[in-house]
C-alpha positions in Angstrom: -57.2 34.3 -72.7 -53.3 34.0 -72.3 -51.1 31.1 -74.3 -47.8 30.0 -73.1 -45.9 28.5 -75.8 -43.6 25.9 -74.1 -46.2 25.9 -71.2 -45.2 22.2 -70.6 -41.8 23.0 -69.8 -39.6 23.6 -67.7 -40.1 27.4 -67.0 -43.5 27.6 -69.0 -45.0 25.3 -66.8 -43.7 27.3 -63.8 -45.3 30.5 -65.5 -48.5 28.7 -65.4 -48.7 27.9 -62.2 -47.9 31.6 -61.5 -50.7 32.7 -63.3 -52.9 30.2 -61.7 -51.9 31.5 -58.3 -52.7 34.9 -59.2 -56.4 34.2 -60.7 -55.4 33.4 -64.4 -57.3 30.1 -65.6 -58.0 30.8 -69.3 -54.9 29.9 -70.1 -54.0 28.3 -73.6 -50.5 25.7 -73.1 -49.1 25.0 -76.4 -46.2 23.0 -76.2 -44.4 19.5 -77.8 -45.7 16.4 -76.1 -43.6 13.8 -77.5 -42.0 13.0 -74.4 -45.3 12.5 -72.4 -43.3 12.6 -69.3 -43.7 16.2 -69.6 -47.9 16.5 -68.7 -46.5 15.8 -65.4 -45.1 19.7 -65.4 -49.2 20.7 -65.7 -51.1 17.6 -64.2 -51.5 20.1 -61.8 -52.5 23.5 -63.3 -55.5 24.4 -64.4 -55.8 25.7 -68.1 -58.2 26.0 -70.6 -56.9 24.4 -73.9 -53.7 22.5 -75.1 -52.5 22.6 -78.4 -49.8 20.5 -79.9 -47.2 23.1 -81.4 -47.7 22.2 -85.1 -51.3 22.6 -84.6 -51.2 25.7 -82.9 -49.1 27.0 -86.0 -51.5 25.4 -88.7 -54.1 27.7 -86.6 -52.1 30.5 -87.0 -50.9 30.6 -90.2 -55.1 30.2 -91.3 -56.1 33.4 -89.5 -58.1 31.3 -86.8 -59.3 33.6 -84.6 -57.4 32.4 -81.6 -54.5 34.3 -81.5 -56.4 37.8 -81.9 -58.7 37.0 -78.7 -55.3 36.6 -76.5 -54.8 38.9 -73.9 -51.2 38.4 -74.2 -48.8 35.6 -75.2 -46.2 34.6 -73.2 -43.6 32.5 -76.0 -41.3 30.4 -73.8 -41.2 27.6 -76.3 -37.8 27.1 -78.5 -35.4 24.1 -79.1 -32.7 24.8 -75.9 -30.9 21.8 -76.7 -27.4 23.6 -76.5 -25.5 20.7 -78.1 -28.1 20.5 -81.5 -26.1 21.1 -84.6 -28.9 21.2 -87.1 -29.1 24.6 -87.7 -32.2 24.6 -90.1 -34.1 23.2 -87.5 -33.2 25.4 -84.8 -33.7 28.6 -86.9 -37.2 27.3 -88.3 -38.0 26.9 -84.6 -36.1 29.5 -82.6 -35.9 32.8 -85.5 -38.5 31.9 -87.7 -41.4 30.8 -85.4 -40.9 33.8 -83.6 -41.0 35.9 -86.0 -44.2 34.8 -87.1 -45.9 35.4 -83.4 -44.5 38.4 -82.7 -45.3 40.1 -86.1 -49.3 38.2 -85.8 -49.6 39.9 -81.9 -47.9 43.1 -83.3 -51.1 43.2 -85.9 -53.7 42.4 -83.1 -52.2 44.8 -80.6 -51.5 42.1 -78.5 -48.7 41.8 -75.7 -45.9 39.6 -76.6 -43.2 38.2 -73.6 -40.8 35.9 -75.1 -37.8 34.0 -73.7 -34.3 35.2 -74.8 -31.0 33.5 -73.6 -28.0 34.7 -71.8 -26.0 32.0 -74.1 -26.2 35.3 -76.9 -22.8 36.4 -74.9 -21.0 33.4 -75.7 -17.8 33.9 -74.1 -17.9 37.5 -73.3 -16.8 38.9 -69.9 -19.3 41.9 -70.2 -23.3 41.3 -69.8 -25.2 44.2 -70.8 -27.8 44.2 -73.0 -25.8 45.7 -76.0 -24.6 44.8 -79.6 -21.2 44.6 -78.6 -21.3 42.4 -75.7 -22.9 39.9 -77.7 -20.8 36.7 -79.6 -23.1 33.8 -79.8 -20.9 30.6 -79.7 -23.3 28.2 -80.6 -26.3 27.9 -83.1 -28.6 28.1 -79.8 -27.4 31.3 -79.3 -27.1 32.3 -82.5 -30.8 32.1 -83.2 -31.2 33.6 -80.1 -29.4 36.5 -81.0 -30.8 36.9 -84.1 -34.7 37.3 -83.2 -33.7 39.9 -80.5 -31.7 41.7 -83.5 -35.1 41.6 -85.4 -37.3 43.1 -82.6 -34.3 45.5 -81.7 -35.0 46.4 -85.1 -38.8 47.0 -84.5 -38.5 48.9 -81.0 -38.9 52.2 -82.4 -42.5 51.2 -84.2 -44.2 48.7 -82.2 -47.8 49.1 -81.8 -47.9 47.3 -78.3 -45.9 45.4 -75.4 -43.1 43.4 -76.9 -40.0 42.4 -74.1 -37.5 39.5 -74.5 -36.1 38.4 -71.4 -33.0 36.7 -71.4 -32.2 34.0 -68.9 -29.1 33.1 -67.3 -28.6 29.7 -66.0 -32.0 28.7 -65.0 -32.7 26.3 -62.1 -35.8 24.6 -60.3 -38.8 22.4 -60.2 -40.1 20.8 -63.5 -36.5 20.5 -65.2 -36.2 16.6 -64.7 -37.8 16.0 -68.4 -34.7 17.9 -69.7 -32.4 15.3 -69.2 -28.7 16.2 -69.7 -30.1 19.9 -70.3 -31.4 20.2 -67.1 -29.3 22.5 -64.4 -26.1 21.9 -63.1 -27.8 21.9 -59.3 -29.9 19.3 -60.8 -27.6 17.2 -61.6 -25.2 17.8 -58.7 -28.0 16.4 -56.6 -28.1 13.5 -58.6 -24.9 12.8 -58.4 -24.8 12.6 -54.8 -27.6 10.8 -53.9 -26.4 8.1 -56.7 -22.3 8.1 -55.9 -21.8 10.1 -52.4 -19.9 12.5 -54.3 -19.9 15.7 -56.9 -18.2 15.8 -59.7 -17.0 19.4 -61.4 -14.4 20.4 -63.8 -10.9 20.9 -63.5 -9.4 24.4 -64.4 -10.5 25.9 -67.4 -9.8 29.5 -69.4 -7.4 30.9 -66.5 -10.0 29.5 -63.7 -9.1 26.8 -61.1 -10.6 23.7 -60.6 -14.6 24.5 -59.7 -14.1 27.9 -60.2 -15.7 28.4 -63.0 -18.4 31.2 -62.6 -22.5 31.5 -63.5 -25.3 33.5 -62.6 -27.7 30.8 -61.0 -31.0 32.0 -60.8 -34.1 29.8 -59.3 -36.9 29.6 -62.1 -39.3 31.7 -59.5 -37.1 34.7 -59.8 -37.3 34.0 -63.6 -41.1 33.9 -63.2 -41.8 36.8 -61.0 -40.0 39.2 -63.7 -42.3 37.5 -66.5 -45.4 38.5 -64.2 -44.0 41.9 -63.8 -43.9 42.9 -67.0 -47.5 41.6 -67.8 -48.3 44.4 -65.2 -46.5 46.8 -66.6 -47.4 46.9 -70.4 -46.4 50.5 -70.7 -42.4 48.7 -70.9 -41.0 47.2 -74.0 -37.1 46.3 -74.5 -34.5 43.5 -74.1 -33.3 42.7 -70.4 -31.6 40.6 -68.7 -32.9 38.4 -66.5 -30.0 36.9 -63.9 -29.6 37.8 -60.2 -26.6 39.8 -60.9 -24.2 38.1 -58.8 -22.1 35.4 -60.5 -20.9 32.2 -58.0 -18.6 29.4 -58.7 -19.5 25.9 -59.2 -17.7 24.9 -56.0 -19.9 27.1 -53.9 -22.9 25.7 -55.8 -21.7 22.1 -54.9 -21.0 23.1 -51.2 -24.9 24.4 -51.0 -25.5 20.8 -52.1 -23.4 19.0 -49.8 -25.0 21.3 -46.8 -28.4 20.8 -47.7 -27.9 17.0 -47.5 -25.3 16.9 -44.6 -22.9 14.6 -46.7 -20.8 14.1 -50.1 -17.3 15.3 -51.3 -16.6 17.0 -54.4 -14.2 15.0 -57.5 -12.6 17.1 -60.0 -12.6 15.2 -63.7 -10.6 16.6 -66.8 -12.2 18.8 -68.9 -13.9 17.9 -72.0 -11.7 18.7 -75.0 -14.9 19.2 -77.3 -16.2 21.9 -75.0 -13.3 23.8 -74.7 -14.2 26.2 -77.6 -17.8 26.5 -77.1 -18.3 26.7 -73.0 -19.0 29.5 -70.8 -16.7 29.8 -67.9 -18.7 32.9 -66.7 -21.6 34.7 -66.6 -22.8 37.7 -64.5 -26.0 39.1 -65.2 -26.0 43.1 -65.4 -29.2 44.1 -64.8 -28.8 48.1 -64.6 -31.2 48.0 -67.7 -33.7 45.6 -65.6 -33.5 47.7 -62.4 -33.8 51.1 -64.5 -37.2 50.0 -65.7 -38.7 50.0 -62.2 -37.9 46.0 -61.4 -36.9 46.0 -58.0 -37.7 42.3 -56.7 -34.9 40.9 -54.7 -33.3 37.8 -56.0 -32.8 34.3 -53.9 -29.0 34.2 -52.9 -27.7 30.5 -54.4 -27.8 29.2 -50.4 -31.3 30.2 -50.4 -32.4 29.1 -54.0 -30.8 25.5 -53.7 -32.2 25.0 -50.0 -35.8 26.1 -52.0 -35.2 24.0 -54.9 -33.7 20.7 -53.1 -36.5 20.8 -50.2 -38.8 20.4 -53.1 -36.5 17.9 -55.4 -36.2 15.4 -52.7 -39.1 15.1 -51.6 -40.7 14.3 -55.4 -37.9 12.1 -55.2 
């Protein structure tokens, strides 16, 4: 049996799928389904048990027997909401509810994949997967950072499998439910089919207008690596999980524009409130990633939004 926590979202639903492709039906989703919107993510997979989230920790925190006849657990779910100020609540769910799986899987010798965040760099123009690179500029981050500080922690004594991956800016199928979280390509598609036109930021921190740089990665890519290490139990550790290659938000809109044939791109003034607490670049290094023995090729932006938008418009 495998569980994906978050297996209704956005990349957990993806992971199913994955597994379902590859032969894995006896898999457990536990996820939040309080926007119902969401079992649209997994109408399609096939799985063998859901469990709400607060059920699946009442079953945990009991001893039930579930969680020691897993194979492995893959824990994509968290509170990503980037703009949540309620810090409690994102610790409870982010630091503390990992905690409590990780150290549960570490007694029953079970694997344990869990998704970390590229937003633990905060603001930092270096991407390695080290204690100095690392400046958390929001809570998100912050309890990001802080349960990959525990396992770092742990690395030295665990008794089986444990890897956090941590994802750069994350694009694909089954974001929609996400709403202003989902990815900028996302929403640049929206944008044009709705106005004609794509709008980006003026200049910000020393870039020009659109220039602003992130690591897009499409959420198969993010997949794949999850798959890999499942395959490769003897590897543990913290790695990063972009495509290496940073690309501004102009060229991201022009990939737009050519998919559809049309649209123009609007510049609007920057937000004063995110001034303080935006990234205006990321660039994966994934020396770490490659050094393991990970040597899938990554979709080029052109080729992950012509993937991404030949699926998105036609679910249109």
């Amino acid at each position: 049996m495998i569980i994906v926590t978050g297996g209704a979202g956005f990349i957990g639903s993806n992971l199913v799928k994955a597994l379902n492709a590859s032969g894995h039906n006896d898999i457990v989703v536990v996820d939040d389904m309080t926007d119902g919107k969401k079992y649209q993510n997994i109408v399609d997979c096939v799985i063998e048990d859901y469990l709400d989230k607060d059920e699946f920790r009442r079953f945990i925190d009991s001893g039930c027997q579930l969680l020691q006849d897993a194979e492995i657990v893959f824990h994509q779910g968290a509170c990503s909401e980037t703009t949540v100020q309620d810090g409690r609540f994102m610790l409870e769910n982010n630091y503390s509810y990992s905690k409590l799986l990780f150290e549960l899987c570490q007694q029953n010798n079970i694997p344990f994949i869990y998704a970390s965040s590229a937003a633990v760099y905060g603001t930092a123009r270096d991407f390695a997967e080290q204690r100095q690179c690392e400046a958390p500029i929001n809570i998100y981050g912050y309890s990001k950072y802080l349960f990959d500080e525990y396992v770092r922690r742990r690395l030295k004594q665990l008794r089986c499998q444990t890897v956090g991956l941590r994802y750069f800016n994350v694009y694909g199928p089954n974001e929609q439910h996400k709403g202003q979280m989902a990815s900028v390509a996302y929403h640049l598609n929206r944008q044009l089919l709705e106005t004609g036109k794509i709008c980006l930021f003026e200049g910000s921190d020393g870039y020009t207008a659109g220039e602003q740089r992130r690591d897009f990665i499409h959420v198969d890519d993010v997949v794949a690596a999850n798959i890999w290490f499942m395959q490769h139990p003897d590897i543990s550790g913290i790695f990063n999980i972009g495509t290496g290659n940073s690309r501004s938000f102009n060229e991201l809109a022009k990939a737009v524009i050519a998919w559809h044939g049309r649209g123009t791109i609007e510049y609007i003034p920057f937000p004063d409130g995110l001034r303080q607490c935006y990234q205006s670049f990321t660039e994966a290094d994934i020396a770490a990633l490659r050094d393991a023995g990970y040597a899938h090729e990554f979709y080029t932006l052109e080729q992950g939004i012509n993937r991404y938008l030949d699926y998105l418009n036609s679910h249109a």
